[in-house]
N, C-alpha and C positions, 0 to 999 in steps of 0.2 A: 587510380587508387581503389583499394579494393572494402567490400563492405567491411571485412576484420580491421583492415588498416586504418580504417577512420573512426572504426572504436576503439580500438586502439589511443587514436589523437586525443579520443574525447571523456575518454575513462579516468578519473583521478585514483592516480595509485594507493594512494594512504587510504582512502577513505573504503575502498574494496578489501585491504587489508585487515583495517579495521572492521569493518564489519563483518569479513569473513571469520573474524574469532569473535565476535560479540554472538554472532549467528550461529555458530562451533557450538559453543560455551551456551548459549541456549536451549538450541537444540538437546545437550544433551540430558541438561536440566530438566528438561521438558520430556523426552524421551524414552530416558534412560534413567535417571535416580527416580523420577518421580513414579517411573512401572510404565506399565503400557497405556498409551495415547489412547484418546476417544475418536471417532471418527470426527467429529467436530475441530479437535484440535487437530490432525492433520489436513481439515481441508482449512482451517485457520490459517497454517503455517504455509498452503500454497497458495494465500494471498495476502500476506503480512513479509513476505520477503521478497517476493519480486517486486513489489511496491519499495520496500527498502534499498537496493539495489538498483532501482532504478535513479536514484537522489543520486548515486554516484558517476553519471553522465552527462554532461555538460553538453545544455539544450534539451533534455529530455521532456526538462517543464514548458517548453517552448511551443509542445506539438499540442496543436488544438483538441486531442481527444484527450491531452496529461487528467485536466482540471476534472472533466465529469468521470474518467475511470478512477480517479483518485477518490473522490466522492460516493461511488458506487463501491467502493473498496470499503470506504468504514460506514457503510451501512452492512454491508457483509460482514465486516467484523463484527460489528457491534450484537449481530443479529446469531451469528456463528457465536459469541460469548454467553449471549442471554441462553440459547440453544443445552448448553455444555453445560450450565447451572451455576457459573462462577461470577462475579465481578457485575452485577444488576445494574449497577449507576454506572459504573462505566460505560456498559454494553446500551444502556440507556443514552450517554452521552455520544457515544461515537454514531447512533443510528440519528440523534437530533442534527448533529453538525453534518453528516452527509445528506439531507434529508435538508438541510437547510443551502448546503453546498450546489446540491442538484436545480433546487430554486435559484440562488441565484444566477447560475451558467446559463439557465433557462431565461429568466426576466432580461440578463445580458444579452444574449443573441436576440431576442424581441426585440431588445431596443436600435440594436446593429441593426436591426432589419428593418425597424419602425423608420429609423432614421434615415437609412439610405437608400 
C-alpha cells in the first residue's frame, strides 16, 4: 500500500470538504474584500491551516510531536496576531495556552522519564 493510499484510508471526507469551503470562504474574506494581507496575516494563514487540516486525519493526534507542534502553533499565532495589531486578548490568550501547553508536554515526558 502506498503512502497516498493510506491517506487516502485515513482522510475523512466530509470534514476536508468542509473545511475546504470554510478555508475558501475565508480566505477570501481575508484576502480579497478586506484588500491586501499584511505580511503577518499571510505567515498566520500558513500556520492556522495546516494545523486545521491536519484534525482531518485519523491518527494524526496520535504522533508524538502532534501535542508540542500544536502548542508551538498558538503561540505563533497568538504572537503573529499581537504582531499585525488586532485581537490583544486573544493573541494574549492563544500565547498563554501554548506557553502553558509547552509546560505541560515538558513536566509529562519528565515524569515518563523520572518514572521509568
Amino acid at each position: 500500500m502506498t503512502a497516498l493510499q493510506t491517506l487516502q484510508n485515513r482522510t475523512r471526507l466530509g470534514a476536508v470538504l468542509v473545511l475546504v469551503v470554510l478555508v475558501g470562504a475565508a480566505t477570501y474574506f481575508e484576502f480579497i474584500y478586506y484588500g491586501p494581507p499584511t505580511l503577518y496575516d499571510v505567515v498566520l494563514w500558513l500556520i492556522v491551516v495546516p494545523l486545521l487540516f491536519a484534525t482531518t486525519v485519523n491518527g494524526v493526534q496520535n504522533h508524538p510531536l502532534y501535542q508540542p507542534l500544536l502548542y508551538v502553533g498558538f503561540i505563533a499565532i497568538g504572537f503573529l496576531q499581537y504582531l499585525d495589531g488586532d485581537w490583544f486578548l486573544l493573541a494574549g490568550l492563544f500565547v498563554l495556552a501554548g506557553v502553558l501547553g509547552v509546560i505541560s508536554e515538558a513536566w509529562n515526558r519528565f515524569e515518563v522519564s523520572r518514572s521509568g
